[in-house]
N, CA, C and O atoms as a GROMACS GRO file, in nm:
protein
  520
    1UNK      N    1   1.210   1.407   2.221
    1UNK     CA    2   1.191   1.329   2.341
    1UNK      C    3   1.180   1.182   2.302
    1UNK      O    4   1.120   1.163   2.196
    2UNK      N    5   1.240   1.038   2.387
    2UNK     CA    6   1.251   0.987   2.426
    2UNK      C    7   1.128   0.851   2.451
    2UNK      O    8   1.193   0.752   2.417
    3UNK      N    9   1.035   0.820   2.479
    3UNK     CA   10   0.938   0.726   2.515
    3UNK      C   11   1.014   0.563   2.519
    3UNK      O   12   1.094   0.520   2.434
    4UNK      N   13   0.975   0.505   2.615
    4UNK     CA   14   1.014   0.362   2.633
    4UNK      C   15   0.935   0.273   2.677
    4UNK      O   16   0.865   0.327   2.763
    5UNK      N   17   0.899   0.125   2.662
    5UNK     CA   18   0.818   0.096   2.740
    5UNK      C   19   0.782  -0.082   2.638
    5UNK      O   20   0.842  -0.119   2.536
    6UNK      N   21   0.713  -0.127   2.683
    6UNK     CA   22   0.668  -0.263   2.662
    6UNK      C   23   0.517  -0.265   2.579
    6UNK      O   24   0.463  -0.155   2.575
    7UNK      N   25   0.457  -0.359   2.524
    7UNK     CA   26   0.312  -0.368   2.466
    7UNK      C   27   0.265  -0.504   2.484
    7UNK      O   28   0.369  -0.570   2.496
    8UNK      N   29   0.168  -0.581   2.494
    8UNK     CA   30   0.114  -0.680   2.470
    8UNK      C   31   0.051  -0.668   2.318
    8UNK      O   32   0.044  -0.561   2.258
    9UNK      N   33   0.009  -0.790   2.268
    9UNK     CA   34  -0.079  -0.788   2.146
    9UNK      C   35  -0.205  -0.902   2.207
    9UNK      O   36  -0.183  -0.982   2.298
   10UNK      N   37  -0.298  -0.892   2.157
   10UNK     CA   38  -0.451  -0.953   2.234
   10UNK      C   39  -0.563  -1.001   2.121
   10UNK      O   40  -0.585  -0.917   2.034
   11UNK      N   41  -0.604  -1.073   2.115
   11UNK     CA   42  -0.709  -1.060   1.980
   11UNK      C   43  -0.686  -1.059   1.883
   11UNK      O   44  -0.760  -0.999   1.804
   12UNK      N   45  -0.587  -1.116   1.846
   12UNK     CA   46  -0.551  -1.123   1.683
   12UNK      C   47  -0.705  -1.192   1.546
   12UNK      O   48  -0.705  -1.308   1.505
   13UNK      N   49  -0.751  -1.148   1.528
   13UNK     CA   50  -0.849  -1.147   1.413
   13UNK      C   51  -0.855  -1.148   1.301
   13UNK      O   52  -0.870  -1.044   1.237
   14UNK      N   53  -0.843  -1.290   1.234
   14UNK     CA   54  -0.797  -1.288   1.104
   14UNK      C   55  -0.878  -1.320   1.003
   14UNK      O   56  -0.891  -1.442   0.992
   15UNK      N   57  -0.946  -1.249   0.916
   15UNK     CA   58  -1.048  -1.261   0.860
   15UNK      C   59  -0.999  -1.348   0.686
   15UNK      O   60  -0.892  -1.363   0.627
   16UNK      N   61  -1.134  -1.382   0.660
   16UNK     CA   62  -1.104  -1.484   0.549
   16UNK      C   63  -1.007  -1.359   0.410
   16UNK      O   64  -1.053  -1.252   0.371
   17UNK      N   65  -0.898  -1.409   0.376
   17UNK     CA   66  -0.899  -1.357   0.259
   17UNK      C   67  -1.027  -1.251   0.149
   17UNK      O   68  -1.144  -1.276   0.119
   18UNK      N   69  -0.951  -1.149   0.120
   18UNK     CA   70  -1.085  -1.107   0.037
   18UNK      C   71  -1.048  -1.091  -0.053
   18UNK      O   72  -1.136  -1.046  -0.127
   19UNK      N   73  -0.885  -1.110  -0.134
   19UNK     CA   74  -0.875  -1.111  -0.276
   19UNK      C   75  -0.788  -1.244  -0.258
   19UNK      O   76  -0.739  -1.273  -0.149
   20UNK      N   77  -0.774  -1.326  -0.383
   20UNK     CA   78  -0.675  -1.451  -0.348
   20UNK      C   79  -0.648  -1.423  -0.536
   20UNK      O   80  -0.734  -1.355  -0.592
   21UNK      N   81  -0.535  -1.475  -0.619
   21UNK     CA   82  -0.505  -1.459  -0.748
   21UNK      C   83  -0.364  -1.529  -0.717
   21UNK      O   84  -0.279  -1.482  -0.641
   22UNK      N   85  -0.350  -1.676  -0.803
   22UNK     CA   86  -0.206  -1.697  -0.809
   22UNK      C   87  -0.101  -1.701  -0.702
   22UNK      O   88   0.018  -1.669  -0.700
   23UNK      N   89  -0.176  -1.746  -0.622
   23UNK     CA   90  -0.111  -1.772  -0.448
   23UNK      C   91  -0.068  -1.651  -0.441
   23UNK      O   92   0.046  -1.622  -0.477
   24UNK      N   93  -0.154  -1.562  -0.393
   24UNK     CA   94  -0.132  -1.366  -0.366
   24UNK      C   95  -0.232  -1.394  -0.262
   24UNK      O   96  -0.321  -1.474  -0.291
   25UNK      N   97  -0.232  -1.348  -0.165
   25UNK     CA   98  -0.394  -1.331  -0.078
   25UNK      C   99  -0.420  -1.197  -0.022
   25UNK      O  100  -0.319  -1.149   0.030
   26UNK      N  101  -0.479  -1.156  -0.019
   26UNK     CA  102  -0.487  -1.016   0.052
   26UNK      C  103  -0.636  -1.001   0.157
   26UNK      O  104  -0.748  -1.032   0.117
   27UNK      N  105  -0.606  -0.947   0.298
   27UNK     CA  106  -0.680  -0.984   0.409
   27UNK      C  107  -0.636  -0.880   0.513
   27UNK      O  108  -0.540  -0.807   0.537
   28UNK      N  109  -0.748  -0.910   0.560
   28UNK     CA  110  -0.814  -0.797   0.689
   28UNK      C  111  -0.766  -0.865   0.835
   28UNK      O  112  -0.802  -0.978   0.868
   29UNK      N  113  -0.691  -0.790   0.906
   29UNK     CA  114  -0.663  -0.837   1.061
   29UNK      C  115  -0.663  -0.720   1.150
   29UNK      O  116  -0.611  -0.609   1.138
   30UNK      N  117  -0.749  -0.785   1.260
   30UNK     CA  118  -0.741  -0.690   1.360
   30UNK      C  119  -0.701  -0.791   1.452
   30UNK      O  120  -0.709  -0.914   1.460
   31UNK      N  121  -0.620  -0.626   1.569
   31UNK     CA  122  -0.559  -0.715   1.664
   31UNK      C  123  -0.558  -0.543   1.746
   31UNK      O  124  -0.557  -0.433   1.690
   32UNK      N  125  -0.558  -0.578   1.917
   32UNK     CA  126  -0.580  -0.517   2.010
   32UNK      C  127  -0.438  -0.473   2.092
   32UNK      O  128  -0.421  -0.572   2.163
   33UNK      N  129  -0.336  -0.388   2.119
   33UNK     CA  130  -0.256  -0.376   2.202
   33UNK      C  131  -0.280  -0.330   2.363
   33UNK      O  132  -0.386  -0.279   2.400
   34UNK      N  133  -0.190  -0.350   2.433
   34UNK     CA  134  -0.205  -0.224   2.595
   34UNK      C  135  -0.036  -0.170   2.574
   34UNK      O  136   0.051  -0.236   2.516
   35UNK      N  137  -0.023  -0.075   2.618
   35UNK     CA  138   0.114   0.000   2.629
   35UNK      C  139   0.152   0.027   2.769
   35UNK      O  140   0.077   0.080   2.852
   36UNK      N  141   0.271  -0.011   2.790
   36UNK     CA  142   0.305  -0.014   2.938
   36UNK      C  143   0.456   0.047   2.932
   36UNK      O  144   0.540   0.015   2.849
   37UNK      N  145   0.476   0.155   3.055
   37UNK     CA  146   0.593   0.229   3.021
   37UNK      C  147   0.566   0.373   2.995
   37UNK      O  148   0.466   0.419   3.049
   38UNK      N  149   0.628   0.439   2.935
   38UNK     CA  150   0.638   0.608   2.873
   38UNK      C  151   0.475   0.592   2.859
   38UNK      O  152   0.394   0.631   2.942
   39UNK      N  153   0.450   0.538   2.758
   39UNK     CA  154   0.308   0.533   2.684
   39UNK      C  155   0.253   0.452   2.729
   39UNK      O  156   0.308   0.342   2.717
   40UNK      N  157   0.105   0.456   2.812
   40UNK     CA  158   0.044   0.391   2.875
   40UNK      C  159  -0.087   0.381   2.781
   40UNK      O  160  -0.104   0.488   2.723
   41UNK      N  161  -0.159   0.311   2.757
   41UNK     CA  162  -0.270   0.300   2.720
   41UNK      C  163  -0.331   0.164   2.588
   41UNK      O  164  -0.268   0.061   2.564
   42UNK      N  165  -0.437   0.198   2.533
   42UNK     CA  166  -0.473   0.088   2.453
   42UNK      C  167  -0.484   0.131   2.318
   42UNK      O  168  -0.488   0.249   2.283
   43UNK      N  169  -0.489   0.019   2.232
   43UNK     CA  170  -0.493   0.044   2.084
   43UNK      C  171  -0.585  -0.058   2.038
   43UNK      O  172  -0.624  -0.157   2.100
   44UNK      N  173  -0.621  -0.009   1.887
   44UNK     CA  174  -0.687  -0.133   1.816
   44UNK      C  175  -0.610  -0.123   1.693
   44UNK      O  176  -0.572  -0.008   1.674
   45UNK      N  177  -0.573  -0.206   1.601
   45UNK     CA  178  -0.454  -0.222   1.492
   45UNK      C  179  -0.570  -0.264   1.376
   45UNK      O  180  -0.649  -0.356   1.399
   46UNK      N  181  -0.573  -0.208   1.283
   46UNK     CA  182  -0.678  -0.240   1.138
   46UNK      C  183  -0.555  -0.274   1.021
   46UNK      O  184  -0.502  -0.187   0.951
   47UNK      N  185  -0.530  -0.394   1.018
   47UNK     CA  186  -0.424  -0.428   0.891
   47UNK      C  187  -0.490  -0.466   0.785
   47UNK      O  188  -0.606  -0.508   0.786
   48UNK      N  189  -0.402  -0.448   0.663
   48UNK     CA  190  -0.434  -0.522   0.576
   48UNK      C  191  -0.313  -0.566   0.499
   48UNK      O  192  -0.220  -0.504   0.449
   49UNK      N  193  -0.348  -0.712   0.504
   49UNK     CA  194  -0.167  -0.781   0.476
   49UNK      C  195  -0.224  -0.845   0.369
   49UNK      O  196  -0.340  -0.881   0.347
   50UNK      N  197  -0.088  -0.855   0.285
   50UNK     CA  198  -0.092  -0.902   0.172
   50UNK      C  199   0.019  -1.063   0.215
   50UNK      O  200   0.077  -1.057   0.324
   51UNK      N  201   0.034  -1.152   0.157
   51UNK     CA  202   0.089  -1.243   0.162
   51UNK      C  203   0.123  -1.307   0.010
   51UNK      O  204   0.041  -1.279  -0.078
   52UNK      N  205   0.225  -1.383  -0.022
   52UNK     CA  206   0.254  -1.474  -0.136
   52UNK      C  207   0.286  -1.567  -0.137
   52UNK      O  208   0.309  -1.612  -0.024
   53UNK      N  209   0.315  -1.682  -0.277
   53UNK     CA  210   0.376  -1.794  -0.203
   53UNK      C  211   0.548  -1.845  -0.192
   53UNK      O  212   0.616  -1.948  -0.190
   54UNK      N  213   0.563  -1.699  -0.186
   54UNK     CA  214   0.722  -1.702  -0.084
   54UNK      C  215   0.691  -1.675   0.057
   54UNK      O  216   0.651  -1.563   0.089
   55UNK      N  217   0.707  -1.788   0.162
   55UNK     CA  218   0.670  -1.747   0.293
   55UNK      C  219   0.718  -1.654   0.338
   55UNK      O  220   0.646  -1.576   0.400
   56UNK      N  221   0.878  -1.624   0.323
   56UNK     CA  222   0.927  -1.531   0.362
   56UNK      C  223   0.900  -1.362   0.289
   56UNK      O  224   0.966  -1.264   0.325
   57UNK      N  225   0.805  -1.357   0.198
   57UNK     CA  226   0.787  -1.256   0.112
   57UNK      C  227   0.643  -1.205   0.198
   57UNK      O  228   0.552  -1.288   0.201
   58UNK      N  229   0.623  -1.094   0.255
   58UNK     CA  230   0.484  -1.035   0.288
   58UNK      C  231   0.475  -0.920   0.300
   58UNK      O  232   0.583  -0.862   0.300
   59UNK      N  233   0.355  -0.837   0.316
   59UNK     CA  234   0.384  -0.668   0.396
   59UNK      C  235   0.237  -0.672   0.450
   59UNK      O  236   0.150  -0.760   0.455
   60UNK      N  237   0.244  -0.521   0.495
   60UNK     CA  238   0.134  -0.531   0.559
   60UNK      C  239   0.126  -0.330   0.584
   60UNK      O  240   0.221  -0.252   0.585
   61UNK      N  241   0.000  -0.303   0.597
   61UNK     CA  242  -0.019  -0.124   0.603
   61UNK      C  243  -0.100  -0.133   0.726
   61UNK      O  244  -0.125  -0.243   0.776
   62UNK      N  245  -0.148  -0.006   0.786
   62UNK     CA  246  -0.210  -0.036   0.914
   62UNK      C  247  -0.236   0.093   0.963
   62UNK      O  248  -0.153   0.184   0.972
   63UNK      N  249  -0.373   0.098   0.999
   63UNK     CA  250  -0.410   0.206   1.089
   63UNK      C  251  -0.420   0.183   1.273
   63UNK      O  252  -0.456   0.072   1.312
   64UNK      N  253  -0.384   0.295   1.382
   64UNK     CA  254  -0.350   0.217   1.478
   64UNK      C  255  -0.367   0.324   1.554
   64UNK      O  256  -0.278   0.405   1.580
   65UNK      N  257  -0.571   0.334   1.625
   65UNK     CA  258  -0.572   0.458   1.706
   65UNK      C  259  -0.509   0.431   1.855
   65UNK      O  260  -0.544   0.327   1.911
   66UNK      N  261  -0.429   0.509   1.915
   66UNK     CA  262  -0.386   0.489   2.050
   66UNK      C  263  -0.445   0.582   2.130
   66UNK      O  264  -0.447   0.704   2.112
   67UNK      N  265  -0.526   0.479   2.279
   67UNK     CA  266  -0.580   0.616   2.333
   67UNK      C  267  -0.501   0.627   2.456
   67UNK      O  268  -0.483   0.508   2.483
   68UNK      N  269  -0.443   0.693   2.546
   68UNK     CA  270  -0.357   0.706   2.674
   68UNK      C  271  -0.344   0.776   2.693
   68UNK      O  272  -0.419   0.873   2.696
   69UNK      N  273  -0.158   0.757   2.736
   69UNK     CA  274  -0.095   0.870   2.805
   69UNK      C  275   0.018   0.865   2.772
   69UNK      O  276   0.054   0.748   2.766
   70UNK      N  277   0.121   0.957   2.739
   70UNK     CA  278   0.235   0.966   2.693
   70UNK      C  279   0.320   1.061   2.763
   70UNK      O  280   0.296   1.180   2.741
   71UNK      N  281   0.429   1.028   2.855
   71UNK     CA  282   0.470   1.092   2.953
   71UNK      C  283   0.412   1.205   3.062
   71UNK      O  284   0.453   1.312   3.109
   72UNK      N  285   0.295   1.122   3.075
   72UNK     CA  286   0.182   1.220   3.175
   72UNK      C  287   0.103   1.309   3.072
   72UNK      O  288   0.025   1.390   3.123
   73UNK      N  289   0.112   1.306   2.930
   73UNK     CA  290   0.036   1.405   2.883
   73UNK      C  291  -0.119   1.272   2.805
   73UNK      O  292  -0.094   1.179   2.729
   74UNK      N  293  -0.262   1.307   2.856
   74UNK     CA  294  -0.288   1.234   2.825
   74UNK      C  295  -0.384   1.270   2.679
   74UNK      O  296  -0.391   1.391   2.655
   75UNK      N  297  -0.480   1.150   2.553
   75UNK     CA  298  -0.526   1.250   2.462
   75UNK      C  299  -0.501   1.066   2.374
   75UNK      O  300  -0.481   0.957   2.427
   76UNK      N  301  -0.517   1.110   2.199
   76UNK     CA  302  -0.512   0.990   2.186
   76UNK      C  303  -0.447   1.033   2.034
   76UNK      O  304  -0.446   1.149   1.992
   77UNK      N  305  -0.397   0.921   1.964
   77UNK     CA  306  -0.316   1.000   1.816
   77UNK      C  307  -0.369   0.870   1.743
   77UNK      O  308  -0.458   0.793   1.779
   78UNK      N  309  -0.289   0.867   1.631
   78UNK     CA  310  -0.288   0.763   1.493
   78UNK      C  311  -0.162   0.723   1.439
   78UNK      O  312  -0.100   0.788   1.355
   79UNK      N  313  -0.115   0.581   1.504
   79UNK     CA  314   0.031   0.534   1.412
   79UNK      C  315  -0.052   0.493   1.250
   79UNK      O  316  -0.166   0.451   1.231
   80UNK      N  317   0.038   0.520   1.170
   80UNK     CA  318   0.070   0.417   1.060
   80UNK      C  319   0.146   0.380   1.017
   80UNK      O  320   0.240   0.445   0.970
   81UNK      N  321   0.129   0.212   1.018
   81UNK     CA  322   0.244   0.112   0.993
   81UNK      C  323   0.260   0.085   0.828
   81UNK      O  324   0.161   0.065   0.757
   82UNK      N  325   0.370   0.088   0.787
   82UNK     CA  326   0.432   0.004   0.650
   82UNK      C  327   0.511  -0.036   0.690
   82UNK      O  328   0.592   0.021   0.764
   83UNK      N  329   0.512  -0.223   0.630
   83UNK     CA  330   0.600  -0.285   0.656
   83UNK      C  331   0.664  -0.410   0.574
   83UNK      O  332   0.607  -0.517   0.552
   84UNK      N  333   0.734  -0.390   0.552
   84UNK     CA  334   0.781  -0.540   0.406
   84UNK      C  335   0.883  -0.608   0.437
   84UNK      O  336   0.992  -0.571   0.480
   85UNK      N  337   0.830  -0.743   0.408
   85UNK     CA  338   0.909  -0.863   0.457
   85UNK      C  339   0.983  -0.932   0.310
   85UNK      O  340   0.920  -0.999   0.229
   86UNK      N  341   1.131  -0.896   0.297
   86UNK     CA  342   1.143  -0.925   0.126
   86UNK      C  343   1.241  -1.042   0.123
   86UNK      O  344   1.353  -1.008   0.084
   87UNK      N  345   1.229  -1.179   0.157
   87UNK     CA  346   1.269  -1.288   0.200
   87UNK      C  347   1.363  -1.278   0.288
   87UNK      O  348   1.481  -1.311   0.276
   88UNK      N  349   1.311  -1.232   0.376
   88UNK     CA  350   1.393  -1.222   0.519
   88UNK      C  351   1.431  -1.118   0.548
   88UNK      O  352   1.490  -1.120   0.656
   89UNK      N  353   1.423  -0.986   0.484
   89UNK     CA  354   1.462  -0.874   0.500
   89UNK      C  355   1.375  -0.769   0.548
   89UNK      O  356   1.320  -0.697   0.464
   90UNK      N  357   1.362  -0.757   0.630
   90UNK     CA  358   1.253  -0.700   0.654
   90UNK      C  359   1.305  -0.504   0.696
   90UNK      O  360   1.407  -0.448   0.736
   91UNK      N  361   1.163  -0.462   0.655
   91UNK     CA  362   1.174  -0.301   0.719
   91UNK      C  363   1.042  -0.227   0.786
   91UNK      O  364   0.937  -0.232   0.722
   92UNK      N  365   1.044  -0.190   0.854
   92UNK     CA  366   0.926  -0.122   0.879
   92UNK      C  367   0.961   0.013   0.949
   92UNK      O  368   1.066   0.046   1.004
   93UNK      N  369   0.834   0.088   0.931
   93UNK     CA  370   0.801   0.269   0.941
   93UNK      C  371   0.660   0.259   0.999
   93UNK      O  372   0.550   0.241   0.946
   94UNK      N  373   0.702   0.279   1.140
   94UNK     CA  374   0.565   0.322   1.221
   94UNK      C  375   0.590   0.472   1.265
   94UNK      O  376   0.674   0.514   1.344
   95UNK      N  377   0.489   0.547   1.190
   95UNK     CA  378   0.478   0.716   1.209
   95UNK      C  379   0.373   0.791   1.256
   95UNK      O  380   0.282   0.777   1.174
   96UNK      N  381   0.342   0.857   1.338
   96UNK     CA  382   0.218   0.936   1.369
   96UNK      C  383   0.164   1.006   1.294
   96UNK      O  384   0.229   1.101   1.251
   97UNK      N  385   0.036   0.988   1.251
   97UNK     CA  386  -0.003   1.042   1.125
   97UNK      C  387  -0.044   1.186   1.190
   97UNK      O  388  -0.115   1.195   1.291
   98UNK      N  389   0.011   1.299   1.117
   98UNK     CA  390   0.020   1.454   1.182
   98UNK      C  391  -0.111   1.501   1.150
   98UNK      O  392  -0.181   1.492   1.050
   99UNK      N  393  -0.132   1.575   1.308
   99UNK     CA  394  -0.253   1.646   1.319
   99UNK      C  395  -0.339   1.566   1.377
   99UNK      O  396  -0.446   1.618   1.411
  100UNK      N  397  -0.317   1.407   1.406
  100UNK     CA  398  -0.397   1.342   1.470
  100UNK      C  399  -0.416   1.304   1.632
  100UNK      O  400  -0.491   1.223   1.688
  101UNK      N  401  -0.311   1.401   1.684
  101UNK     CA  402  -0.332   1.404   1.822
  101UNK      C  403  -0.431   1.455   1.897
  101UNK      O  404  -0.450   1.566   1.848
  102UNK      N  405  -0.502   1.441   1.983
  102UNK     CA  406  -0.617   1.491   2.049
  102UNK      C  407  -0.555   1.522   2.190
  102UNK      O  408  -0.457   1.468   2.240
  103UNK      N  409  -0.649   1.643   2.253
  103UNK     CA  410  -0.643   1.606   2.404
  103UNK      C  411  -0.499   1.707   2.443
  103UNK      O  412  -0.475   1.805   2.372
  104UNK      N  413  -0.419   1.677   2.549
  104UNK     CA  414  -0.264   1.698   2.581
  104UNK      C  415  -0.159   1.658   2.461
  104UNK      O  416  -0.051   1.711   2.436
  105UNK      N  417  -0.233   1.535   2.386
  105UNK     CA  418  -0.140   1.492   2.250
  105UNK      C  419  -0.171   1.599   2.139
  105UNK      O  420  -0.168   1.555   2.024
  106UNK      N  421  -0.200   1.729   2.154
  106UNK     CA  422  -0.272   1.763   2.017
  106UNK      C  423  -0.139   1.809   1.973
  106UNK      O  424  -0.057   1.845   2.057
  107UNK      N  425  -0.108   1.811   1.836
  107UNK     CA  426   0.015   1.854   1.791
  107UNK      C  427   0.135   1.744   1.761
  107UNK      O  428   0.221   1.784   1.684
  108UNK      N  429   0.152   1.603   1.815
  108UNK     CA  430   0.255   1.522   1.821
  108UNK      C  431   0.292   1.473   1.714
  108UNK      O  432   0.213   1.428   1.631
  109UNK      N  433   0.407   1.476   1.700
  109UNK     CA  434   0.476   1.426   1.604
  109UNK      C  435   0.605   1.285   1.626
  109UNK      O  436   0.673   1.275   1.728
  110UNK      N  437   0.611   1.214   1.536
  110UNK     CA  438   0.708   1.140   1.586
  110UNK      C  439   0.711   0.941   1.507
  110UNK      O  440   0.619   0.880   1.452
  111UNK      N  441   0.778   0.920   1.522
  111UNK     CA  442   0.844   0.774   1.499
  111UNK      C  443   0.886   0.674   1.572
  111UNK      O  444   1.004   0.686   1.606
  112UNK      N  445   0.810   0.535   1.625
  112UNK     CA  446   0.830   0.451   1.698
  112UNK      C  447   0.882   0.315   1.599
  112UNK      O  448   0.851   0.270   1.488
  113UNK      N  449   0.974   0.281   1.705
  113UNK     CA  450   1.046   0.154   1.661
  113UNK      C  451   0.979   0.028   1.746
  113UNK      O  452   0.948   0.020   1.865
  114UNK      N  453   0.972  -0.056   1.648
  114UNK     CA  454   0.920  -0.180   1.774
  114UNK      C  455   1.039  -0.306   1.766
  114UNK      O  456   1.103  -0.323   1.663
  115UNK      N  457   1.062  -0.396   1.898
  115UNK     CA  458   1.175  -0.424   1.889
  115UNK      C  459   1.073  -0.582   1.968
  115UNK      O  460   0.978  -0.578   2.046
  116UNK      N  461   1.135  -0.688   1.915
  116UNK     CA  462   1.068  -0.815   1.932
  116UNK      C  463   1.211  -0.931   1.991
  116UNK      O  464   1.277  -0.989   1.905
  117UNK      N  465   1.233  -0.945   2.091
  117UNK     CA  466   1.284  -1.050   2.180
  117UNK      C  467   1.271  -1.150   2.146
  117UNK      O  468   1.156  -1.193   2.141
  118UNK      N  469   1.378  -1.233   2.107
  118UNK     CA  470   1.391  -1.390   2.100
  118UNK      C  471   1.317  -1.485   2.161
  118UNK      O  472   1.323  -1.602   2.124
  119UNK      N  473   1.214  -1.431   2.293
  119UNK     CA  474   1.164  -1.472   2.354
  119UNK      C  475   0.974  -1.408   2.291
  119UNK      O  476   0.873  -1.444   2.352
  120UNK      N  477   0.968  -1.340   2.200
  120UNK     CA  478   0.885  -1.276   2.117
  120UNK      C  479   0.792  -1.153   2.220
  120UNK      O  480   0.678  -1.111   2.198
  121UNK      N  481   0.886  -1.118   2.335
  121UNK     CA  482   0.812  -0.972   2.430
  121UNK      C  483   0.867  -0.863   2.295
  121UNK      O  484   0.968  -0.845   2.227
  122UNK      N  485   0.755  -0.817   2.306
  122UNK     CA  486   0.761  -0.666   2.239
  122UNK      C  487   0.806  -0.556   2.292
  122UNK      O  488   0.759  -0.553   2.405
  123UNK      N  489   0.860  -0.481   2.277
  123UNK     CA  490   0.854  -0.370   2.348
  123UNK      C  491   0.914  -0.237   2.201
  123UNK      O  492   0.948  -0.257   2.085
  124UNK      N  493   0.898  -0.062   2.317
  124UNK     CA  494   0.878  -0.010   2.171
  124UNK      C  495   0.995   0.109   2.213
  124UNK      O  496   1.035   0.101   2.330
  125UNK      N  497   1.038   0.191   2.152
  125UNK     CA  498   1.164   0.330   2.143
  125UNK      C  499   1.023   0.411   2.050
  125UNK      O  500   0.957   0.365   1.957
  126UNK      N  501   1.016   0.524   2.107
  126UNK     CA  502   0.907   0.602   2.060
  126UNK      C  503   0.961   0.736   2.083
  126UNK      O  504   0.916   0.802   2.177
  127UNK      N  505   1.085   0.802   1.982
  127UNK     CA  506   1.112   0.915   1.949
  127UNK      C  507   0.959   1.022   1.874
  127UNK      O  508   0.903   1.002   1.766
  128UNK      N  509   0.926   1.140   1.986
  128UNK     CA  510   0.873   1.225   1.936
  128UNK      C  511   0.891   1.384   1.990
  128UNK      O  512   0.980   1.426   2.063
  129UNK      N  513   0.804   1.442   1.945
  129UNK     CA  514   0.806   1.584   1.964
  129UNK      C  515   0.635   1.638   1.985
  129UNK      O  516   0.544   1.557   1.974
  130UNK      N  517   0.614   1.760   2.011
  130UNK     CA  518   0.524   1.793   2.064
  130UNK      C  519   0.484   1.954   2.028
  130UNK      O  520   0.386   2.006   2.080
   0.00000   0.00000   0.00000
């Protein structure tokens, strides 16, 4: 199945560096979503990004509980994000970490794409199963 739909981001929280070595920094960000569309509901995002001093060089890992509704079924799961930025090249893998569905979500499985507008609206393609 299918999911479509839009997100905001809210609260971005960027905490001081907690390792720094040789222009490397590594740091804690939180940041808040809402999901609008297929998947309705809210999130809180726990990163931890690494940065260097190639601007274009970064990544970042991420835990990301979502609580809602997902095509009327409602309950709450766990994305996790990997993502690497390798001077301009970027890739990322946002996956539902299995077994972490609760509720109507118990059981879900699946892979969301997030897709960012020139105009920087987010929105997401959220292939899963059930």
């Amino acid at each position: 199945m299918t999911a479509k739909g839009t997100f905001d981001t809210a609260d971005w929280n960027a905490q001081s560096p907690y390792d720094e070595a040789d222009g490397v920094s590594l740091g804690h960000v939180t940041m808040g979503k809402t999901f609008h569309g297929d998947l309705t509901g809210t999130s809180v995002v726990h990163l931890i990004v690494a940065g260097t001093p190639e601007e274009s060089s970064r990544a970042y890992v991420a835990m990301e509980r979502v609580v809602g509704s997902l095509d009327g079924r409602s309950g709450s799961f766990v994305f996790q994000h990997f993502a690497v930025d390798d001077r301009g090249e970027k890739s990322l893998r946002v996956a539902v970490v299995p077994d972490s569905g609760t509720g109507e979500l118990t059981g879900l499985r699946g892979e969301l794409d997030i897709l960012i507008a020139p105009d920087g609206a987010h929105s997401y393609v959220f292939d899963y199963r059930l």
